[in-house]
Structure formats: C-alpha cells, structure tokens
C-alpha positions as a printed NumPy array, in Angstrom:
array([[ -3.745,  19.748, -10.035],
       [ -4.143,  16.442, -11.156],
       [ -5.662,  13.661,  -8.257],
       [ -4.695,  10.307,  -8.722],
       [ -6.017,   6.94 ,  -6.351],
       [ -4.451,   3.774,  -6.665],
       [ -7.079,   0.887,  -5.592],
       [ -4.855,  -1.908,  -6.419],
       [ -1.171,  -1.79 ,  -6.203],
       [ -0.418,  -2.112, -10.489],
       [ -3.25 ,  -0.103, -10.896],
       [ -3.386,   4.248, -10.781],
       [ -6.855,   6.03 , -11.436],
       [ -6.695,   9.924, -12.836],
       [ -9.5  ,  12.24 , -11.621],
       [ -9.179,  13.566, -15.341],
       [-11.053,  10.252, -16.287],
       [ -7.764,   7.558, -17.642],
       [ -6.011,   4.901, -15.653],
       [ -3.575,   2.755, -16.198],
       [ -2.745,  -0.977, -14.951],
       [  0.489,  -1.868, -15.012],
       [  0.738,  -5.702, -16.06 ],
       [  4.43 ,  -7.949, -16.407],
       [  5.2  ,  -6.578, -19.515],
       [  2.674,  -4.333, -20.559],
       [  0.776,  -1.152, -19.708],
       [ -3.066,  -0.774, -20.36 ],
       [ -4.197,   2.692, -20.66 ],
       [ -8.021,   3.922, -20.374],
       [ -9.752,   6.444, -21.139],
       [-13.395,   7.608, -21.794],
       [-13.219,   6.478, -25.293],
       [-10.567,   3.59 , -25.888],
       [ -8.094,   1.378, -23.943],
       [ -4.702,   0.725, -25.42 ],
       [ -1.551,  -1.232, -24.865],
       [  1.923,  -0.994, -24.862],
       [  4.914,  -2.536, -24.066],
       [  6.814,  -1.3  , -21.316],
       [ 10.008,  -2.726, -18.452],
       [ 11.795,  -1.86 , -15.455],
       [ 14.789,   0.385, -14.939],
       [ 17.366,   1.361, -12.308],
       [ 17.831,   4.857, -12.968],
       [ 20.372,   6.745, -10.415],
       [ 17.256,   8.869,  -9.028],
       [ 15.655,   5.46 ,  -7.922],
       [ 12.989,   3.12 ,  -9.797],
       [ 11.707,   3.891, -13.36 ],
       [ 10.234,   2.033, -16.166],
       [ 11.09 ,   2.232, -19.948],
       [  7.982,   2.596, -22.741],
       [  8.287,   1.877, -26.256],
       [  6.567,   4.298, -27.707],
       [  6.127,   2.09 , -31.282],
       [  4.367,  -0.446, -29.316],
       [  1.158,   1.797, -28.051],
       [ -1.92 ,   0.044, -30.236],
       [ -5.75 ,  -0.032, -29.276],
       [ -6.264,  -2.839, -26.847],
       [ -6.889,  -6.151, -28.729],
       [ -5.125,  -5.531, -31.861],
       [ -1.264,  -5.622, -32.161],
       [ -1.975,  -4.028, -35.765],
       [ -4.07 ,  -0.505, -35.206],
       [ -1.838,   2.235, -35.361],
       [ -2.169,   5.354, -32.811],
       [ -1.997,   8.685, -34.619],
       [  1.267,  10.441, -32.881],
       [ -0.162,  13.664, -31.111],
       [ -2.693,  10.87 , -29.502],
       [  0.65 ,   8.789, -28.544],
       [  1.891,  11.807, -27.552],
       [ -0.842,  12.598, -24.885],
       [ -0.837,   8.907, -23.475],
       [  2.439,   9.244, -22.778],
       [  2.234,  12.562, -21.372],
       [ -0.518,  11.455, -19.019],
       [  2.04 ,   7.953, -18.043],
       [  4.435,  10.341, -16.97 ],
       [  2.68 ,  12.247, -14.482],
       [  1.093,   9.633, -13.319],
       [  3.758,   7.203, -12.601],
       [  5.51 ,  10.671, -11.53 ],
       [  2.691,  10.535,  -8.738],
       [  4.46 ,   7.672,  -7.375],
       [  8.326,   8.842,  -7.526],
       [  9.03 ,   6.864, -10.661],
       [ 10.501,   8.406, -13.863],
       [  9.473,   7.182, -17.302],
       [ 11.761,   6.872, -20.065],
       [ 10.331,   6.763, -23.899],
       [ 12.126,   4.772, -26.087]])
C-alpha cells in the first residue's frame, strides 16, 4: 500500500518517490526523473470535492510545447488519482 505525507497543505509526497503540488490552476508532478505540468480546476461532484485534469495539457515542466508519450500520461494520471484519492477527492480526466 501506497504511503503518502502532505508537508504543506497544496502539496502530497508518495513513498513510491513522485509528488505533486497543487498550484491555482495547475498541477506539478515529480518524479525521480522529470517534473511536469498540467492544467487542472475544481469541481462539485455529488460525492463531495473533486478536481478536473486535462489530460492534453500534461507537458515537461518549463515547456508548454514537449509532448508526453500517452502510456507515460497514462501513469501520471494514474498516480493523481490515488493520490488525491488519499485525501477523499475524486479526479476527473478530461
């Protein structure tokens, strides 16, 4: 089972070696090897608080242009999911 620790209040750490710090508008995800960014917003699902991430919008950190192969998408968004999941709040990809 996956640990998480959350140090700052926008920010969860993964004992599996990513974080991710939520910003106003945008999520930063780390790992060992890269960061990247995406776009991302608030939502009011019926099962309480959730937030919406646009899946197009996940580039290396620093460049709106670099493209992130899909199965590597695929995993960052994986790993968003449990860990806002963590924290009682469901993710929706768009």
């Amino acid at each position: 089972m996956v640990k998480y620790s959350y140090p700052k209040p926008n920010l969860i750490v993964s004992d599996r070696g990513y974080e991710i710090e939520r910003g106003d508008y945008t999520l930063r995800y780390s790992d060992d090897t890269r960061t990247f960014e995406m776009d991302f917003e608030f939502i009011n699902p019926p099962e309480g608080i959730g937030i919406v991430v646009y899946k197009d919008t996940i580039v290396l950190a620093g460049s709106r242009a670099a493209l992130v192969p899909p199965e590597r998408r695929q995993e960052i968004i994986a790993n968003i999911r449990e860990a806002f999941g963590s924290k009682g709040v469901s993710v929706d990809v768009l």
